[in-house]
C-alpha positions in Angstrom: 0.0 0.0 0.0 1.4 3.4 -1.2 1.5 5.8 2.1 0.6 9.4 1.3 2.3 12.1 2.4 0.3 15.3 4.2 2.9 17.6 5.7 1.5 21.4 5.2 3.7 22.3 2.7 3.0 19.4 0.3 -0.7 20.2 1.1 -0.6 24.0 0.3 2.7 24.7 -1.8 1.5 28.3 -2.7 1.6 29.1 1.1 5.1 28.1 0.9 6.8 31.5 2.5 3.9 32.0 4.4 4.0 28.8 6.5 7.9 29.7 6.9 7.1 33.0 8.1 4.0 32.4 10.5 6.2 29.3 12.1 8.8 31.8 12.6 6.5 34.7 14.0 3.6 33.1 15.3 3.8 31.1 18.4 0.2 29.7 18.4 0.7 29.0 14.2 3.8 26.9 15.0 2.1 25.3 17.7 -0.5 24.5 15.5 1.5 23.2 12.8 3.7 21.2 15.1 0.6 19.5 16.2 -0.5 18.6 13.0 2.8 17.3 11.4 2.9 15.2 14.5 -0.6 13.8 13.7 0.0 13.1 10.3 3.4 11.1 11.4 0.7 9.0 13.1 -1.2 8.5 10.6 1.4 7.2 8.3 2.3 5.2 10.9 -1.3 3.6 11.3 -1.7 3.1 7.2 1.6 1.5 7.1 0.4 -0.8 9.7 3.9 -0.5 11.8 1.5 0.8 14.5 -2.2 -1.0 13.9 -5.4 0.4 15.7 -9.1 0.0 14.7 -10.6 1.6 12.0 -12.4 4.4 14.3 -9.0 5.4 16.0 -7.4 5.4 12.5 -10.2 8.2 11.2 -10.8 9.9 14.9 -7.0 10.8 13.7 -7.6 12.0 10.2 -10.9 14.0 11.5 -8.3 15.9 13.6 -5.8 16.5 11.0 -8.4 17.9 8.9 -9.7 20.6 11.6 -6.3 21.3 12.3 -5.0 21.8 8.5 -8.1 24.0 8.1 -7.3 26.0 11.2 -3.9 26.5 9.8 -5.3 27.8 6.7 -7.7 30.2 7.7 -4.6 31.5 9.1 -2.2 31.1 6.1 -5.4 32.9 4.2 -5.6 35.8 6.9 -1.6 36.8 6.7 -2.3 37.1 2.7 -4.3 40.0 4.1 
């Protein structure tokens, strides 16, 4: 099974210099982004089956990757502004 990768930048290339710049500048964005990226890691790890849990755990995960990659882009969005 072919793992994808999520990390932010893969997921949003034309924030680029913005993620750079808000992980640099904005505490609460790099928290943010931290969190996710360590999410994601976890949900590799979970596809790849080098850590198995049940189905519900597996998406419980995804859900909060999602909320947390559309957090981060609302805020990517806002520094455009």
């Amino acid at each position: 099974m072919t793992i994808e990768h999520h990390d932010l930048v893969h997921e949003l290339p034309e924030f680029r210099d913005a993620i750079h710049e808000l992980k640099v500048k904005d505490a609460h964005f790099a928290r943010l982004f931290d969190e996710y990226h360590d999410i994601t890691k976890e949900v590799e790890r979970m596809q790849a089956e080098i850590e198995p849990v049940a189905t519900r755990v597996e998406e419980d995960y995804k859900l909060k990757r999602l909320q947390l990659k559309d957090e981060l882009y609302a805020m990517l969005r806002a520094s455009r502004n």
